[in-house]
Backbone as numpy.savetxt, mean C-alpha at the origin, in Angstrom:
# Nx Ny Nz CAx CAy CAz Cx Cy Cz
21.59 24.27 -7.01 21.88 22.98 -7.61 21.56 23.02 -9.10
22.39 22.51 -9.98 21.81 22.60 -11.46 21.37 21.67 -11.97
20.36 21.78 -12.76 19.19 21.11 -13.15 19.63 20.15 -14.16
19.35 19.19 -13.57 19.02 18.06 -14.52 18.14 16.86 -14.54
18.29 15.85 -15.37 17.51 15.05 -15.12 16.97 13.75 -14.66
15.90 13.72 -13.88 15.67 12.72 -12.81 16.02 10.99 -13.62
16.74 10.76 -12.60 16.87 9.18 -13.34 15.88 8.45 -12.92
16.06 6.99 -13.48 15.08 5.80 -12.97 15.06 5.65 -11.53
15.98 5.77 -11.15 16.04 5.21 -9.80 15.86 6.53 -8.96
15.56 7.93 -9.47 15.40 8.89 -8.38 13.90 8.95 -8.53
12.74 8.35 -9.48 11.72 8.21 -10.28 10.93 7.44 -9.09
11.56 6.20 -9.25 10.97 5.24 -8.50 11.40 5.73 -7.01
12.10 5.91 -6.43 12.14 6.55 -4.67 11.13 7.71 -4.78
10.95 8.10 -5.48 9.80 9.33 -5.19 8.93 8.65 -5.25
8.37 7.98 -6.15 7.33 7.54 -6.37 6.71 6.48 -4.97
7.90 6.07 -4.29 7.77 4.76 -3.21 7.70 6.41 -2.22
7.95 7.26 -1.94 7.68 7.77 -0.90 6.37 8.84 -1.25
6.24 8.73 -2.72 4.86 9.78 -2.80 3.39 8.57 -2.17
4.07 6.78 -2.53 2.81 6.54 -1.81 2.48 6.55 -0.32
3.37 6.58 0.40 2.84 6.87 1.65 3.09 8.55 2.43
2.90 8.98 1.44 3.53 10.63 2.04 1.57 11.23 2.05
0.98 11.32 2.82 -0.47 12.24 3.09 -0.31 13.86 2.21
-1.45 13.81 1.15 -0.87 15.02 0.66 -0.42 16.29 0.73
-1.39 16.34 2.42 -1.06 17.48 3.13 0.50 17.87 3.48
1.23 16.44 3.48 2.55 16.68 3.67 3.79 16.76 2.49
3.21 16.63 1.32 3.65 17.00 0.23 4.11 18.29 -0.13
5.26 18.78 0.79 5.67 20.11 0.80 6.92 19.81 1.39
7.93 20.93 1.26 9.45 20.98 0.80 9.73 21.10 2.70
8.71 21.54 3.31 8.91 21.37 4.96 9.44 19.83 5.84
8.80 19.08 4.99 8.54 17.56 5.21 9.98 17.20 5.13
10.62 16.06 6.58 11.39 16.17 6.56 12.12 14.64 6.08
10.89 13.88 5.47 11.48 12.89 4.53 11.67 13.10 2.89
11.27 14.60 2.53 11.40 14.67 1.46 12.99 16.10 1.60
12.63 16.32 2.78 14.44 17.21 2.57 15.70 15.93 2.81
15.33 14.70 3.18 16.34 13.88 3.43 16.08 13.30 1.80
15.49 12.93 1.26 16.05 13.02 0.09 16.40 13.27 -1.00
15.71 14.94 -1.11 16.38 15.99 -1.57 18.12 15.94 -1.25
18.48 15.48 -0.13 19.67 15.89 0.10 20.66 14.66 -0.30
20.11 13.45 -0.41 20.56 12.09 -1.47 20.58 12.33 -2.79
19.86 13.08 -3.42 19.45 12.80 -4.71 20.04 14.44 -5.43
20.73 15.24 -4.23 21.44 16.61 -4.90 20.21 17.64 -5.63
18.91 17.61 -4.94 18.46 17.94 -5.41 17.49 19.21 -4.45
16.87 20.08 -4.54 15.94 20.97 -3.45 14.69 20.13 -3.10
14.18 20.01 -1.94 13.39 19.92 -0.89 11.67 20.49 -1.84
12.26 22.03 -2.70 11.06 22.48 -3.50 10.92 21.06 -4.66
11.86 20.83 -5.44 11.82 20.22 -6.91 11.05 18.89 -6.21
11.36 18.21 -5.07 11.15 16.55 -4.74 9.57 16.70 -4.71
9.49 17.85 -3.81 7.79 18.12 -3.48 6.76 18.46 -4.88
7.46 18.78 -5.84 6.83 19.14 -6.94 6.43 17.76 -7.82
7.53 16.99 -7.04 7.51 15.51 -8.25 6.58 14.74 -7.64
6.68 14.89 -6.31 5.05 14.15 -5.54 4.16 14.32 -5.94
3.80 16.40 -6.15 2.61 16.58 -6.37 2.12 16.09 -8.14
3.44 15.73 -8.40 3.31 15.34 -10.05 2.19 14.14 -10.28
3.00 13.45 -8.93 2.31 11.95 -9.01 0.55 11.80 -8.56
0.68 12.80 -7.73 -0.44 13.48 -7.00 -1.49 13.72 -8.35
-0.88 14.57 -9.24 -2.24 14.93 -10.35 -2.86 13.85 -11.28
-1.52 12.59 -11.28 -1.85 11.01 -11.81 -2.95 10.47 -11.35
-2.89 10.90 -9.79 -3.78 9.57 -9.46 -5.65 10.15 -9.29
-5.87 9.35 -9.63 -7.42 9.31 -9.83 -8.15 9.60 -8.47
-7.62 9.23 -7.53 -8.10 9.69 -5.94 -7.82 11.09 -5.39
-7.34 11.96 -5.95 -7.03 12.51 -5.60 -7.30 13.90 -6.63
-7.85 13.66 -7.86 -8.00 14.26 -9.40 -9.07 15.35 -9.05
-9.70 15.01 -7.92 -10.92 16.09 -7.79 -10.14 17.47 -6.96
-8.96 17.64 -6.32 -8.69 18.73 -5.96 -7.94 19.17 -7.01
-7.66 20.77 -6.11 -6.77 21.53 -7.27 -5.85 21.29 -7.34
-4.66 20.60 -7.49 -3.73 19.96 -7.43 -2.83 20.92 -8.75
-1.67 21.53 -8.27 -0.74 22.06 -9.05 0.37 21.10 -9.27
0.78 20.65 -10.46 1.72 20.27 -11.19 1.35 19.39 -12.27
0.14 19.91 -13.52 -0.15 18.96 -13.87 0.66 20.05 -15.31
0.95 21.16 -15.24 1.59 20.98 -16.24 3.64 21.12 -15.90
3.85 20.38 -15.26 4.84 19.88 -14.87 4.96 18.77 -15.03
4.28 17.88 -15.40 4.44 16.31 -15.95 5.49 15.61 -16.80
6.34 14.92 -16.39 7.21 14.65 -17.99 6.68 13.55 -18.18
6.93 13.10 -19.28 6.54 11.73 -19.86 7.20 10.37 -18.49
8.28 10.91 -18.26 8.85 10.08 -16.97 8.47 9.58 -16.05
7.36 10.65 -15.80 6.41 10.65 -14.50 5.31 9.24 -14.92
4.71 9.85 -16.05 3.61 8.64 -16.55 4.30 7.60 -16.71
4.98 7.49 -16.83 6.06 6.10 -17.27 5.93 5.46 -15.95
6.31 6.17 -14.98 6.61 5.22 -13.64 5.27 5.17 -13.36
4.20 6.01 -13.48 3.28 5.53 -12.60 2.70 4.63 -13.76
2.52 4.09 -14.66 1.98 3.33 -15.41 2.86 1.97 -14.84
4.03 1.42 -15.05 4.79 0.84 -14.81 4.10 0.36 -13.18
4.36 1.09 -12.16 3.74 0.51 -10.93 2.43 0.25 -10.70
1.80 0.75 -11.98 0.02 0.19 -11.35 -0.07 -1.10 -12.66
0.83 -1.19 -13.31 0.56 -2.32 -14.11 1.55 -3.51 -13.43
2.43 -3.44 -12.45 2.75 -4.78 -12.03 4.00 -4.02 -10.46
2.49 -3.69 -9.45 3.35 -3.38 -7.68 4.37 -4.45 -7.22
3.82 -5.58 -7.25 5.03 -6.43 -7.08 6.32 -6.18 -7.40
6.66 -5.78 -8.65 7.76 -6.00 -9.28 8.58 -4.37 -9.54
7.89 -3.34 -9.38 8.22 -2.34 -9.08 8.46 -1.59 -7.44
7.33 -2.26 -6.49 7.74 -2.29 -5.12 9.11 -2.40 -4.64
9.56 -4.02 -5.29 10.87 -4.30 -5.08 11.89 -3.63 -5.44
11.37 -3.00 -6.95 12.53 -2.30 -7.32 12.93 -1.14 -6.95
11.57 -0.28 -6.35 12.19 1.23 -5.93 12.46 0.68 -4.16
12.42 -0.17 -3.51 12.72 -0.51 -2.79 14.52 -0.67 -2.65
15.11 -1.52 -3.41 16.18 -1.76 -3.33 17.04 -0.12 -4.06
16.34 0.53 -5.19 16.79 1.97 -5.41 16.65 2.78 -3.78
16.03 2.59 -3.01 16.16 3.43 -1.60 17.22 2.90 -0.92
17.45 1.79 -0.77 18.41 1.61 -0.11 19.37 2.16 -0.57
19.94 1.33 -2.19 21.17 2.13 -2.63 21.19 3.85 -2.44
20.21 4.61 -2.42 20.03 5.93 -2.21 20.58 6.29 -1.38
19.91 6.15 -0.13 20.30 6.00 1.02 21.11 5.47 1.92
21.67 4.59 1.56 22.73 3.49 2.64 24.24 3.51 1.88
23.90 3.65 0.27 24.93 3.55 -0.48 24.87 2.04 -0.76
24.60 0.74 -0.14 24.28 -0.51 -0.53 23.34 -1.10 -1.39
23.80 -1.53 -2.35 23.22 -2.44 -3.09 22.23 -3.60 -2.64
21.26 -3.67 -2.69 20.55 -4.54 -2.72 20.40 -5.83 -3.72
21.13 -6.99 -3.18 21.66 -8.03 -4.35 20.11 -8.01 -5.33
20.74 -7.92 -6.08 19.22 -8.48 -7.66 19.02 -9.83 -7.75
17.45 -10.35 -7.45 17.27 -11.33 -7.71 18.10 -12.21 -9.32
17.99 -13.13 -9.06 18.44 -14.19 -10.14 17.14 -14.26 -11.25
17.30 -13.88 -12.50 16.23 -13.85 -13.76 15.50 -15.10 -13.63
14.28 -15.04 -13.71 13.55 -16.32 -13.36 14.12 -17.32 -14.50
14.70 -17.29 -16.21 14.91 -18.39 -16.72 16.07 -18.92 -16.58
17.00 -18.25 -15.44 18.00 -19.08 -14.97 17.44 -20.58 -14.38
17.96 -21.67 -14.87 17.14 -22.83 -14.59 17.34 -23.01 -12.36
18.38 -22.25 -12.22 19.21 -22.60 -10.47 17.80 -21.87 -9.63
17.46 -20.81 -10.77 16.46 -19.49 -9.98 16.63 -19.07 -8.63
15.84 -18.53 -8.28 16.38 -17.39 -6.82 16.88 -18.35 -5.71
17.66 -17.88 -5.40 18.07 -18.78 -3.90 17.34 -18.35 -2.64
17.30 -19.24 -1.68 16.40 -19.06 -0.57 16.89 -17.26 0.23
18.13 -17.32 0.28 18.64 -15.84 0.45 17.78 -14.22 -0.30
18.12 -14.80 -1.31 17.49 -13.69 -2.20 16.15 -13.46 -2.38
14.90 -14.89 -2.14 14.06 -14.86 -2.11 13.17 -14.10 -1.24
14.46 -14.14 0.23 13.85 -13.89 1.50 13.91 -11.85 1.63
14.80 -11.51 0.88 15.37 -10.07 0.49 14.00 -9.49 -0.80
13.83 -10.17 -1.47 12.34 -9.86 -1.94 11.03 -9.59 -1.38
11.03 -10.96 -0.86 9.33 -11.11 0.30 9.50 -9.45 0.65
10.88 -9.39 1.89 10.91 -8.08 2.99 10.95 -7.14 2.23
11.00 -6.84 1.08 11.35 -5.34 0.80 9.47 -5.03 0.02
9.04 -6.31 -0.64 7.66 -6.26 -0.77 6.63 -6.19 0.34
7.11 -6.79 1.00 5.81 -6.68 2.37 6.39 -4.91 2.84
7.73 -4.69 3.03 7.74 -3.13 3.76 6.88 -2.53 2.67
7.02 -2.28 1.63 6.28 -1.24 1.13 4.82 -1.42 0.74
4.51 -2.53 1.06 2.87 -2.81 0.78 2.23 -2.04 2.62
3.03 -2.91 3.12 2.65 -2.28 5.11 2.81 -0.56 4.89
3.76 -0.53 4.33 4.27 1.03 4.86 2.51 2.12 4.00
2.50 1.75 2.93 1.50 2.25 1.44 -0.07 2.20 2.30
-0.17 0.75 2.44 -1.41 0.78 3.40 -2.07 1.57 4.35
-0.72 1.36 5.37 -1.22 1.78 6.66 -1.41 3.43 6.60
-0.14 4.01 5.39 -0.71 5.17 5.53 -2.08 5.80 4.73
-2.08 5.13 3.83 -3.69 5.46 3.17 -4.69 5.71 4.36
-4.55 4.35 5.16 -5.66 5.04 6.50 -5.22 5.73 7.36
-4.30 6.22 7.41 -4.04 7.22 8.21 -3.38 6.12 9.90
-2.99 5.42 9.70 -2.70 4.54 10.64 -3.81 3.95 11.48
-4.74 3.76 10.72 -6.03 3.24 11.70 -6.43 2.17 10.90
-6.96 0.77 11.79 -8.00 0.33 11.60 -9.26 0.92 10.34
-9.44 0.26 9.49 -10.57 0.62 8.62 -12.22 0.39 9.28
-11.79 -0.55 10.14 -13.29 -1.23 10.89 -13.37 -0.66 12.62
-12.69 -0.45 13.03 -13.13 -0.01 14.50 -12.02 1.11 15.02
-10.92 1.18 14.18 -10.26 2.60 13.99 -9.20 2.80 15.30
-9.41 1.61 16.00 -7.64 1.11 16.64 -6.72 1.71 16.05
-5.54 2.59 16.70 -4.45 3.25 16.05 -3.49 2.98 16.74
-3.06 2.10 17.43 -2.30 1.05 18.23 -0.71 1.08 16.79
-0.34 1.36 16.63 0.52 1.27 15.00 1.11 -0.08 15.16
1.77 -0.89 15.98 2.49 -2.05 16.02 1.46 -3.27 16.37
0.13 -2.83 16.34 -1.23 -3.61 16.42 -1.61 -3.97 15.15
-1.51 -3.21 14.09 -1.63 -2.91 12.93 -1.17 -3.86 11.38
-2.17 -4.19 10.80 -1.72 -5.15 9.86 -2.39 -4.74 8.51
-1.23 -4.48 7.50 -1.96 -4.26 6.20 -2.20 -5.84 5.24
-3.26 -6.01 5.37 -4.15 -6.96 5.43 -4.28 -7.16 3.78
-3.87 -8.25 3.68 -4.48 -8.61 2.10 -5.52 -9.39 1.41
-6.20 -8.48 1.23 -7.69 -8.61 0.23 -7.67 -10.10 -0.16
-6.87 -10.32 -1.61 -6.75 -11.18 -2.32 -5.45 -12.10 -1.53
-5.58 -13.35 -1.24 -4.18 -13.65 -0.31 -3.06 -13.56 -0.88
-1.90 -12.89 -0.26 -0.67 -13.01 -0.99 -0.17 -14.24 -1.96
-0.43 -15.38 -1.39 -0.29 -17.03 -2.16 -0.76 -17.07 -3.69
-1.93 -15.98 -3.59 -2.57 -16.39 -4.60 -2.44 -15.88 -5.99
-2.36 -14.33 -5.82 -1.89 -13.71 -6.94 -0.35 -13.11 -6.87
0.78 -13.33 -7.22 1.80 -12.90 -7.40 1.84 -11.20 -7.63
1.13 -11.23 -8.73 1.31 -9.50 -8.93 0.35 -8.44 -7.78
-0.57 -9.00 -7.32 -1.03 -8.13 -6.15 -0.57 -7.82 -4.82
0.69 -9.04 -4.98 1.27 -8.88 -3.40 1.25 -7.49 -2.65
1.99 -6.72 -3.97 2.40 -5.14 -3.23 1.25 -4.60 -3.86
0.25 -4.42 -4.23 -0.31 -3.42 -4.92 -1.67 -2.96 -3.50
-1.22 -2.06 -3.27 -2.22 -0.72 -2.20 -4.17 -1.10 -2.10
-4.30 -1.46 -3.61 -5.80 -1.43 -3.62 -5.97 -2.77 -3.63
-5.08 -3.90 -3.33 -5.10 -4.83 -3.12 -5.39 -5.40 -1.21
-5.52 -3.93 -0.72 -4.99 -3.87 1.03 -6.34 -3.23 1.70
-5.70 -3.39 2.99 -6.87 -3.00 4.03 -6.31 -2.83 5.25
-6.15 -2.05 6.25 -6.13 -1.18 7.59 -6.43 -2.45 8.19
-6.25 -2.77 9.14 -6.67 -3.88 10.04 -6.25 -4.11 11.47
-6.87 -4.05 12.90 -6.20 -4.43 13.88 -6.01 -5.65 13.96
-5.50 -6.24 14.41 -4.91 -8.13 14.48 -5.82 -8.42 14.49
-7.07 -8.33 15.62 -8.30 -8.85 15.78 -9.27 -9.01 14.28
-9.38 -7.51 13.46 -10.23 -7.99 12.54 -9.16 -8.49 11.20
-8.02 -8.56 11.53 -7.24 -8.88 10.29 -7.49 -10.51 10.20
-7.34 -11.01 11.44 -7.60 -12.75 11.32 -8.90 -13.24 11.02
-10.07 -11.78 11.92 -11.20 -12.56 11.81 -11.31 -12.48 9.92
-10.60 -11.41 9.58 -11.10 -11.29 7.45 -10.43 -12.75 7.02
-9.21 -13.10 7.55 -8.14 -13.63 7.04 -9.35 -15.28 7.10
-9.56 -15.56 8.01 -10.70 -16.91 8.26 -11.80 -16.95 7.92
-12.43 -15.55 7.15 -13.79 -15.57 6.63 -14.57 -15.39 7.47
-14.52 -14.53 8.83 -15.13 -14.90 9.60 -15.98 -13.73 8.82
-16.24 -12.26 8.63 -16.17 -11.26 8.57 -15.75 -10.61 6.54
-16.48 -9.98 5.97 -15.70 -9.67 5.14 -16.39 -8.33 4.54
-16.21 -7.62 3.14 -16.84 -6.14 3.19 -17.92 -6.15 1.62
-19.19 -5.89 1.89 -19.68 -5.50 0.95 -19.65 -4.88 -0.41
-20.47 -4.91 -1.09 -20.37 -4.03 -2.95 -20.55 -2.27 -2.28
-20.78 -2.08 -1.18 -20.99 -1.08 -0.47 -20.35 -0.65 0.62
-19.28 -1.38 0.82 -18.58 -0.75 2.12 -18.58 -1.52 3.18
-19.51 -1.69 3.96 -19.89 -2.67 5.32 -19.67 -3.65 5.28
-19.24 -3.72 6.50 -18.92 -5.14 7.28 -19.73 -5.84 6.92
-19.69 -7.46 6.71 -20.80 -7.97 6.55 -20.13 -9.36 7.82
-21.11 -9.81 8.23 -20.65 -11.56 9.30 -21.43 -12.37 8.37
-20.38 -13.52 8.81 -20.93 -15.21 7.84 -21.58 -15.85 9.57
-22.44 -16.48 9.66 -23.15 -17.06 10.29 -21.90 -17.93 11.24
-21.18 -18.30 10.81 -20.11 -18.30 12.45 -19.39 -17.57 12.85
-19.75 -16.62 12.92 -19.22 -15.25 13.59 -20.49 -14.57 14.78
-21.87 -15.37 14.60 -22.62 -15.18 15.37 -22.65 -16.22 17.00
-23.07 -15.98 17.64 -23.05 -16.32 18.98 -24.24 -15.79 19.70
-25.15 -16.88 20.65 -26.65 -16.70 21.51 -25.99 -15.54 22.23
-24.60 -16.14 23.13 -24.84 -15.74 23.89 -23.09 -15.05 23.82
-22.87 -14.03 23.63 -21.64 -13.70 23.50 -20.88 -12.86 24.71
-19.54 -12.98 24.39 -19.39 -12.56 25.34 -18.33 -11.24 25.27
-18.32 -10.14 25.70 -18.23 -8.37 25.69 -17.59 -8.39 24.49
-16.52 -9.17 24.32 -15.59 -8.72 22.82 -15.95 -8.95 22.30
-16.55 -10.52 21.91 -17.16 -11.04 20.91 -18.11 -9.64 20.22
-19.17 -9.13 21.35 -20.37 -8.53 20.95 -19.48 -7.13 19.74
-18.67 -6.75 21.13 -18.24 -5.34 20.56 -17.58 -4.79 19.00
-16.34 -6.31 19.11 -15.62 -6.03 17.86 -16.23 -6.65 16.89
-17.10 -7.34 16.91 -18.03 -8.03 15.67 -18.97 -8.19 15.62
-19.97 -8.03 16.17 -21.38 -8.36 16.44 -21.98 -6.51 15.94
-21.39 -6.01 16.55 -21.72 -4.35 16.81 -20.77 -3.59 15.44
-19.92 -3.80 14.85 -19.89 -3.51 13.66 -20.33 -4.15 12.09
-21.27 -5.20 12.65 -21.59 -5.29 11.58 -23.33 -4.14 10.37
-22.65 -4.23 9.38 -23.57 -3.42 8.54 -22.89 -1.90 8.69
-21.88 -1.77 9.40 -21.41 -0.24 9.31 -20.11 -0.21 8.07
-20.29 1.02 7.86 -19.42 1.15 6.41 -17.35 1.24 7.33
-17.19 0.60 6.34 -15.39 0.82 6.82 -14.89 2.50 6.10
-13.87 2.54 7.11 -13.02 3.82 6.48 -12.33 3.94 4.76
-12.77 4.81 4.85 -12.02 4.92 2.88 -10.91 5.68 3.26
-10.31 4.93 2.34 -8.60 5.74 2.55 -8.39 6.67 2.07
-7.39 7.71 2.34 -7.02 8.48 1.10 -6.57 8.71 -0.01
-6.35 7.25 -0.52 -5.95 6.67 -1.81 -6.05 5.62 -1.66
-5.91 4.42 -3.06 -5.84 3.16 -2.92 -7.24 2.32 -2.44
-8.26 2.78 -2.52 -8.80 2.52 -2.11 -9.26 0.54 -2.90
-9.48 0.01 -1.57 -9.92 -1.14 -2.58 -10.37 -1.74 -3.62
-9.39 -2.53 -4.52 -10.35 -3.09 -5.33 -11.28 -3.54 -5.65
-12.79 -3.51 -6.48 -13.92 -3.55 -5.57 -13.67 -5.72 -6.21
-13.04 -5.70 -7.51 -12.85 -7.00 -7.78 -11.97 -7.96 -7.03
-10.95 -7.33 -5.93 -10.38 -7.93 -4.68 -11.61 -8.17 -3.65
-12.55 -7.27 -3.32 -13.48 -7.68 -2.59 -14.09 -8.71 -3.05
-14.68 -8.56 -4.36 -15.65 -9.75 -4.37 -15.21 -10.99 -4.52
-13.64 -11.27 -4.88 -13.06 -12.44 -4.45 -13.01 -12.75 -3.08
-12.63 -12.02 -1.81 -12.62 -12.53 -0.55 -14.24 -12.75 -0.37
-15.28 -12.43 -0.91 -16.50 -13.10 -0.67 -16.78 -13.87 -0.90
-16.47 -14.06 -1.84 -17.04 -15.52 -2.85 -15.84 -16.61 -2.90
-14.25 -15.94 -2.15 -13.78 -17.25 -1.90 -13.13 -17.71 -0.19
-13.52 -16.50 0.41 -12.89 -16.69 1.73 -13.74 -16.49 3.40
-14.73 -15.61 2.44 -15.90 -15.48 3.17 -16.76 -16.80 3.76
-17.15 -16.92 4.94 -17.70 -18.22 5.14 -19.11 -17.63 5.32
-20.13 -17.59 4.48 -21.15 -17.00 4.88 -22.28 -18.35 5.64
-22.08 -19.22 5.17 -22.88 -20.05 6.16 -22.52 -21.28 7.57
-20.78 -21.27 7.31 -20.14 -22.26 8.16 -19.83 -21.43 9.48
């Protein structure tokens, strides 16, 4: 294939599949990176090289030996600067670049917010889904498809759980270190304050989450993990300033 050069939109699909690709699988074997090697006219070697590109970016990952750091183009930093300065809005976009990749369909473009008509309920609803897939998809694989707190790997049990509530901050919707592994059970109990995570890791319970006299689940899934440290992901790891907002605003430590 002859060489040329990666566009925006082959930039951002790598980049949306370097976040949930485990680095171990960051190799030309992997058979979501030969499928789009084979979209993008390009080798299975070059796609895996642009992962590991993204790979030497990220700060989680900076302590191994990681080959391709002098393979970097300015392109590379571009996108990953671009997606850690606003996931929302880049989520969507290499989102709808996969489809067109892949399907050949266009993904209609939202309406520019100073159009006074602004997004229609249609288009709005084509946003949410393509932001929630890649925040779920980013998450769940950071933990490896588990639970962060009791390590349930149930996958359709599974909820990538948001720190800071989606309602609240616009630009964190999609952003990874904005997230958390969660089985339904502890995703609602975080979501109600029942439960939330320390400057250190651990579970911590708000005083109605306790019970005299409880009963087996109660004890097991909350009573018995509390003070134990949650799973760290393999990237993305939480924001520790997303945590201390769900403490100090969602956490019920005495109700």
């Amino acid at each position: 294939m002859a060489r040329h050069d990666w566009t925006r939109d082959q930039l951002l699909v790598a980049f949306n599949l370097y976040c949930r690709t485990p680095f171990g699988r960051m190799h030309s074997r992997n058979p979501e990176i030969i499928q789009l090697a084979h979209h993008i006219s390009r080798t299975p070697s070059a796609v895996a090289m642009k992962l590991t590109n993204f790979a030497s970016l990220d700060p989680a990952l900076q302590a191994r030996d990681i080959r391709g750091l002098d393979n970097i183009s300015q392109s590379d930093r571009a996108i990953w600067t671009e997606f850690n300065g606003n996931w929302t809005k880049l989520a969507y976009e290499s989102q709808k670049s996969m489809s067109a990749i892949f399907t050949g369909v266009e993904v209609p473009s939202a309406i520019e917010p100073e159009i006074p008509s602004g997004p229609t309920e249609a288009e709005r609803s084509v946003q949410v889904r393509l932001v929630q897939s890649f925040f779920r998809q980013t998450v769940l694989a950071s933990y490896d498809q588990k639970c962060s707190m009791c390590q349930f790997g149930l996958r359709r049990m599974l909820v990538a759980s948001h720190i800071i509530p989606w309602h609240v901050d616009a630009k964190r919707r999609a952003d990874p270190r904005n997230g958390i592994a969660l089985c339904v059970f502890h995703d609602r109990a975080f979501d109600f304050g029942y439960i939330s995570v320390d400057e250190s890791s651990r579970v911590i319970l708000g005083r109605s989450a306790r019970s005299p006299d409880p009963p087996k689940m109660h004890r097991v899934a909350l009573l018995q993990i509390e003070g134990k440290t949650i799973t760290a992901p393999r990237r993305f790891a939480p924001d520790p300033a997303s945590l201390r907002y769900h403490r100090e605003h969602i956490f019920n430590r005495e109700n």
